[in-house]
KOLKOL-635581 format. One record per residue (C-alpha): x, y negated, z negated; residue in one letter. Coordinates in steps of 0.001 Angstrom, whole numbers, padded with zeros to 6 digits, always signed. Layout:
<vexvos>
XYZA/...
</vexvos>
This chain:
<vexvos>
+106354-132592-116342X/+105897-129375-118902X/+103877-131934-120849X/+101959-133007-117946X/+101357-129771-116767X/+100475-127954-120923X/+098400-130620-121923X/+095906-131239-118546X/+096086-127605-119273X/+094741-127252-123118X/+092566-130125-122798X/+090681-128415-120251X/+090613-125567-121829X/+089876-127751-125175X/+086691-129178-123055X/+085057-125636-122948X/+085846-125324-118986X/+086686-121847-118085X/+090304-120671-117749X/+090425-120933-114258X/+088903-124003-113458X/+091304-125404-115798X/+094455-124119-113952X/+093227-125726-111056X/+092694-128430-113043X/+095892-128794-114414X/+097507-128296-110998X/+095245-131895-109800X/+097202-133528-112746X/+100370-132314-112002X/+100181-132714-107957X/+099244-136366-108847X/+102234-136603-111331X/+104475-135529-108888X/+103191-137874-106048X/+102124-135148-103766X/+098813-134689-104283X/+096748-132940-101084X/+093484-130957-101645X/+094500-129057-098304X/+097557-127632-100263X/+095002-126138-103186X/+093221-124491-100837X/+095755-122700-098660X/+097447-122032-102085X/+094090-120500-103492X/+093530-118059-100491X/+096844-117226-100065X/+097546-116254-103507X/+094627-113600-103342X/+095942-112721-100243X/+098253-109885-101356X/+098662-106362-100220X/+099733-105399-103956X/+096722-107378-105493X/+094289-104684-103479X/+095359-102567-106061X/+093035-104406-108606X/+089217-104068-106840X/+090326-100463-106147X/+091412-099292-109770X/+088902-101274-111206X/+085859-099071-108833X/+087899-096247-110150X/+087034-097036-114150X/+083392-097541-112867X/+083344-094125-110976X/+084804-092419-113923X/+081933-094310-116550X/+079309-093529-114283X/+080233-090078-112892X/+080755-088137-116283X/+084598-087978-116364X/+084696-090375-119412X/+082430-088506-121772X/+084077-085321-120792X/+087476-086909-121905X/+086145-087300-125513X/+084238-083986-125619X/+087496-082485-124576X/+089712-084281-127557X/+086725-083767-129864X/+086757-079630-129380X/+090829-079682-129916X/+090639-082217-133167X/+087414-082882-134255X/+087465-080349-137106X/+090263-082646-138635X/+090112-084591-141517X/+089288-088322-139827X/+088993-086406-136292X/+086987-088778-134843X/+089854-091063-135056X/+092273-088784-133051X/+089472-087948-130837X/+089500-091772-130239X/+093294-092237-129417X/+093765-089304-127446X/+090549-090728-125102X/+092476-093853-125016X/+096039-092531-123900X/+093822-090308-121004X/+091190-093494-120282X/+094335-095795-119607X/+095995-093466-117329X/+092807-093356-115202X/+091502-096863-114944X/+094416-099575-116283X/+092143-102011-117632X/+091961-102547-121862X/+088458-104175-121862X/+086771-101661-119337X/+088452-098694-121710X/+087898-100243-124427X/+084535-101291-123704X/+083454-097436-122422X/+085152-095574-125336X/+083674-098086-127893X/+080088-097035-126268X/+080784-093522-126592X/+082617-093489-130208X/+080897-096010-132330X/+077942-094729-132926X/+079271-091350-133257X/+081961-092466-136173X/+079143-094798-137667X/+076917-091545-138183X/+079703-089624-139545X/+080374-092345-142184X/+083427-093611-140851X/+083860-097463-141842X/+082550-099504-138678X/+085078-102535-138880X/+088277-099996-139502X/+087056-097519-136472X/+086387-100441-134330X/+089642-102193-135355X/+091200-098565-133924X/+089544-098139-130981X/+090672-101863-130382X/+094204-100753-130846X/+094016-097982-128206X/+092489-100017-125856X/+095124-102046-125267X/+097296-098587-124135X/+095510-099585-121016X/+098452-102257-119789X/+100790-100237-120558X/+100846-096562-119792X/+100287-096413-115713X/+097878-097198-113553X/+098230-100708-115383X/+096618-104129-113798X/+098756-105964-116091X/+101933-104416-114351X/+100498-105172-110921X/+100098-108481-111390X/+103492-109142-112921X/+104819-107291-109874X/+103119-109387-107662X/+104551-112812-109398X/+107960-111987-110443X/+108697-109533-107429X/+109890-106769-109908X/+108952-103072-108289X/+105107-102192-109208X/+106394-097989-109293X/+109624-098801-111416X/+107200-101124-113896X/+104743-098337-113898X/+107506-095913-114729X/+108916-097375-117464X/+105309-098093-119051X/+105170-094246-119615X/+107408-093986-123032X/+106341-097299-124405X/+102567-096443-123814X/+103585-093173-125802X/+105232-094572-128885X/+101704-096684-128932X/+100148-094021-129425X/+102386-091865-131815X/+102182-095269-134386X/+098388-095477-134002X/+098329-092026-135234X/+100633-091957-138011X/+098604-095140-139373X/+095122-093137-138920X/+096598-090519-140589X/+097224-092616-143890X/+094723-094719-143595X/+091953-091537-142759X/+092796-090019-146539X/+090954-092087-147951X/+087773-091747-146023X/+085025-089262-147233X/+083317-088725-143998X/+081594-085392-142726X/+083841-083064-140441X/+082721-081414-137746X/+082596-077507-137733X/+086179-076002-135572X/+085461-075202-132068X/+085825-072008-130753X/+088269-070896-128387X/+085518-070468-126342X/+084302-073719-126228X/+087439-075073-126212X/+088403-073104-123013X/+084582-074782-122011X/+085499-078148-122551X/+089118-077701-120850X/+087273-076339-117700X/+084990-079506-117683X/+087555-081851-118188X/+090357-080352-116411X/+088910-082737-113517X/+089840-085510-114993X/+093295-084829-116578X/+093883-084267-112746X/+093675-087606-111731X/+096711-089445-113511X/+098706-086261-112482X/+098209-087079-108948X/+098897-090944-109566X/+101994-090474-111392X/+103008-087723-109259X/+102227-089242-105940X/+104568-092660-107166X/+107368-090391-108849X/+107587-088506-105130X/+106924-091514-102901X/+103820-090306-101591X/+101862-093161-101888X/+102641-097200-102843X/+100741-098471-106108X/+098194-099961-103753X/+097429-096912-101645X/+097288-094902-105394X/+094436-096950-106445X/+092614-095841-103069X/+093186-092610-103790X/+091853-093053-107654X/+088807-094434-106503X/+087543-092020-103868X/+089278-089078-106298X/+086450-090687-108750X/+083758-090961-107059X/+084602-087779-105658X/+084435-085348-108734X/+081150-087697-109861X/+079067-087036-106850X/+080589-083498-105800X/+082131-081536-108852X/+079899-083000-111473X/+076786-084027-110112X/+076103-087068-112559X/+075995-089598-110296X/+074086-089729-107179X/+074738-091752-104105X/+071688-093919-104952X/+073979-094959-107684X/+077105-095780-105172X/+075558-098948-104638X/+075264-100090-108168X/+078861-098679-109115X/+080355-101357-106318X/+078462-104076-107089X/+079800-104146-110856X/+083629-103124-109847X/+082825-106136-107343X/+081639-108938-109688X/+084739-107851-112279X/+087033-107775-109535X/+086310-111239-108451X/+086439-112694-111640X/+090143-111085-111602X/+090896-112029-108077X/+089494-116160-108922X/+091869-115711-112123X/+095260-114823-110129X/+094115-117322-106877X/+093984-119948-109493X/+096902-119308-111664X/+099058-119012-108128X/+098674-122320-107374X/+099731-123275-110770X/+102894-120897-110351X/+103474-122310-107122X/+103858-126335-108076X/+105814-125374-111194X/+108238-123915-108824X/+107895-127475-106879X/+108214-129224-110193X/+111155-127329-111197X/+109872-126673-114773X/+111364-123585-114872X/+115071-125003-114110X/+113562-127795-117308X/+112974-124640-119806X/+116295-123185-118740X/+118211-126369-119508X/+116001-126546-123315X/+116796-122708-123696X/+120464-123064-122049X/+122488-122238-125833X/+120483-119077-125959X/+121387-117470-122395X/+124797-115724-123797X/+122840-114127-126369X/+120500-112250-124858X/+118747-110774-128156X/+118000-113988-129686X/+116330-115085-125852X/+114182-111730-126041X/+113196-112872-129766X/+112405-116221-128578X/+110664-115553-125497X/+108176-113062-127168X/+107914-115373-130161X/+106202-117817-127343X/+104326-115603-125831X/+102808-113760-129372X/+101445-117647-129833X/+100395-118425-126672X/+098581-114934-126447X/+096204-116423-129302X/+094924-119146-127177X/+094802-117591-123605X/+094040-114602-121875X/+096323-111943-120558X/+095917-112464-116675X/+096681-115989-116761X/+099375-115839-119505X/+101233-113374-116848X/+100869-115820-113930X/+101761-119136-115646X/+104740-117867-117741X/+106350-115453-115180X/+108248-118066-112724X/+109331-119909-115711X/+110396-116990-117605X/+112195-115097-115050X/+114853-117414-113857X/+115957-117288-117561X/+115635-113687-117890X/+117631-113298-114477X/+120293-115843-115586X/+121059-113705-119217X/+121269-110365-117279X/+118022-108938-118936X/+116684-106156-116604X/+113874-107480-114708X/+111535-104098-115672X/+112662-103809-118757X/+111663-107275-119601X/+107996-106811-117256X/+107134-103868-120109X/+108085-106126-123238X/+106065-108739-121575X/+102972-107304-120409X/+102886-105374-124113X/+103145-108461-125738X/+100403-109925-123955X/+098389-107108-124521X/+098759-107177-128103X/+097478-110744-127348X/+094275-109163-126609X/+093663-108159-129945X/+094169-111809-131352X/+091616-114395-132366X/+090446-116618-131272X/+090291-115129-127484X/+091586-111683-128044X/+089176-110682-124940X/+089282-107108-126861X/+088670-107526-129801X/+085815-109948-128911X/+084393-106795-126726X/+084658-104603-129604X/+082795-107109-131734X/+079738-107067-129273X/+079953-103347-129361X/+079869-102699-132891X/+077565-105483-133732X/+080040-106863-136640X/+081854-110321-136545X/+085758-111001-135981X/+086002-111219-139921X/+085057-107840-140310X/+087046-106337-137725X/+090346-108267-138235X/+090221-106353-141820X/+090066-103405-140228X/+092429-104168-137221X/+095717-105523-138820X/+096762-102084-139944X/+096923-100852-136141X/+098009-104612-134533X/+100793-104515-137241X/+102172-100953-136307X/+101615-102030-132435X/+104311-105359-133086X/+106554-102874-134905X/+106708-100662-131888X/+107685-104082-129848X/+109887-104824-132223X/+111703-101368-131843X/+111582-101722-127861X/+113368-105070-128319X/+116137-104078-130547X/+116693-100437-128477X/+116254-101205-124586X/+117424-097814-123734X/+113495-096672-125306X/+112029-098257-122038X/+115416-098040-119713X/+116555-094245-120274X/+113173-092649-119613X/+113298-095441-116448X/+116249-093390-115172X/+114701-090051-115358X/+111849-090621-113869X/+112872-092847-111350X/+115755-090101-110176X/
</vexvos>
């Protein structure tokens, strides 16, 4: 059946048909393999697996990235980083990664950050004779902060399939997303010697004080998400609300950039990314749902059985699969295929169930920065106007310090599960 069910799969995929067509596809093969087929069953599946109170989270965050593009708090995030650092030696760099640690705590998605910083930065950095492939391959690198450090889609949608707390995964994202951004800045800081680009003049405490006042605004927002999930305020859903009309809020009201002419626009493009998202996770639950029927995951416990007293060597396994199946699919479906499989196994060797949801979603996030279908790093190749040869030599240094981090999160748990405990007190 896990052959059945892998190759209808890849040669789907292998066919050119998009990702979710082929999961439904797959699920046709594997309904007829196990003698049940009933196009009734797809369907019910289909709208019931969209059909989830956490899942509203998605549209909602997602109109919140588009508010902040649109309504000025994005650009004021960089202007603010570029009056504390951009005198600096390689400044623009910092500037970059301290946008991307603030960008992912107010939207949660790596290719909308990733795509609005690149817009912002590249040009800037290109002018300033920073080399394009090795400031694209960073700006890559922060992106993927975005899954990790809360508000994170990626978290929500693990939630949703594995049943794992949405506030305690968002939680424990915080110190991970962190040490993410501490390696990415260590490795700029080597790498940026050797760079003869021009420096912009220091900023005045004046304009500093300017730019602070401007974007104080925006560093509100994650304050009142984290805040309003550490004190039980609000449920991750009901957070995502309150980011979006927060948002649009400060964009119509505070700063004035966007009118209500534009409101229309705005929804319409949080609409049509949403529903690719929302298709992705209908599509991938009915997968989830007949390998439960199929019992594949009691199969990959059986094949993984001498591994489940040694929990180490399972972690080390497990992310070794999901590192290579990261290079051939995206992150949303990776999440909703490989969760019911994985958990049982993860549940059976006493791993704890958040602790495991951040190693998971940051290893599929570093899958977005690997070819073939890295989704990121083929958004920062359209943005930079350079092909994925160029900016895999300028990526590896930052993807290599990103696995290291992993690697340091799976050897010491207490990195993700200690912080856990204080700030889920």
């Amino acid at each position: 059946m896990i052959g059945v069910f892998v190759g209808s799969l890849l040669g789907a995929m292998s066919l050119g048909m998009p990702i979710a067509f082929a999961l439904l596809v797959s699920s046709v093969v594997l309904m007829y393999a196990l003698g049940i087929f009933d196009s009734q069953i797809i369907a019910q599946n289909l709208i019931s697996g969209a059909d989830n109170f956490p899942l509203m989270a998605i549209p909602f965050f997602m109109l919140a990235g588009e508010a902040m593009n649109r309504g000025g708090l994005s650009r004021r995030i960089v202007e603010m980083a570029m009056s504390m650092v951009g005198h600096i030696k390689g400044g623009l760099g910092y500037v970059a990664i301290i946008a991307s640690v603030l960008f992912a705590s107010l939207s949660g998605s790596a290719v909308a950050d990733t795509a609005a910083l690149g817009a912002i930065l590249i040009p800037m950095m290109t002018k300033a004779g920073y080399n394009v492939s090795r400031s694209s391959g960073l700006i890559a690198s922060g992106g993927i902060i975005a899954p990790i450090i809360p508000p994170s889609i990626g978290f929500i949608i693990f939630g949703v399939a594995s049943g794992v707390s949405i506030t305690k995964l968002f939680m424990a994202g915080i110190v991970p997303g962190v040490l993410l951004a501490i390696g990415l800045t260590i490795t700029w800081a080597i790498i940026a010697r050797k760079d003869n680009v021009a420096v912009k003049p220091r900023a005045s405490i004046k304009e500093i004080l300017i730019s602070l006042r401007q974007g104080i605004w925006a560093l509100f927002l994650p304050v009142i998400i984290i805040g309003g999930l550490k004190f039980g305020l609000f449920t991750p859903t009901e957070a995502a609300v309150v980011a979006a009309v927060y948002a649009i809020f400060v964009g119509l009201v505070i700063y004035r950039e966007m009118k209500v002419t534009d409101l229309y626009d705005v929804f319409v493009h949080a609409g049509k990314m949403t529903s690719v998202v929302m298709f992705l996770v209908a599509a991938a639950l009915v997968s989830s749902w007949l390998i439960t029927v199929a019992d594949l995951p009691g199969q990959v416990i059986g094949l993984l059985e001498p591994f489940l007293d040694h929990p180490l060597l399972l972690l080390i396994m497990i992310n070794l699969l999901v590192i290579v199946v990261g290079t051939a699919m995206d992150m949303t479906p990776t999440i909703l295929i490989l969760t019911p499989v994985l958990m049982p196994l993860v549940e059976a060797a006493g791993i704890d169930p958040v602790y495991f949801g951040v190693l998971f979603i940051l290893n599929n996030a570093i899958g977005l920065l690997t070819p073939p279908v890295g989704t990121v790093l083929n958004v920062m190749c359209g943005i930079s106007k350079i092909s994925m040869e160029d900016i895999m030599k300028g990526i590896w240094p930052f993807l290599l310090v990103e696995v290291i981090v992993l690697i340091l999160l799976i050897l010491f748990p207490s990195l993700v599960l200690v912080p856990l405990g204080w700030f889920t007190s």
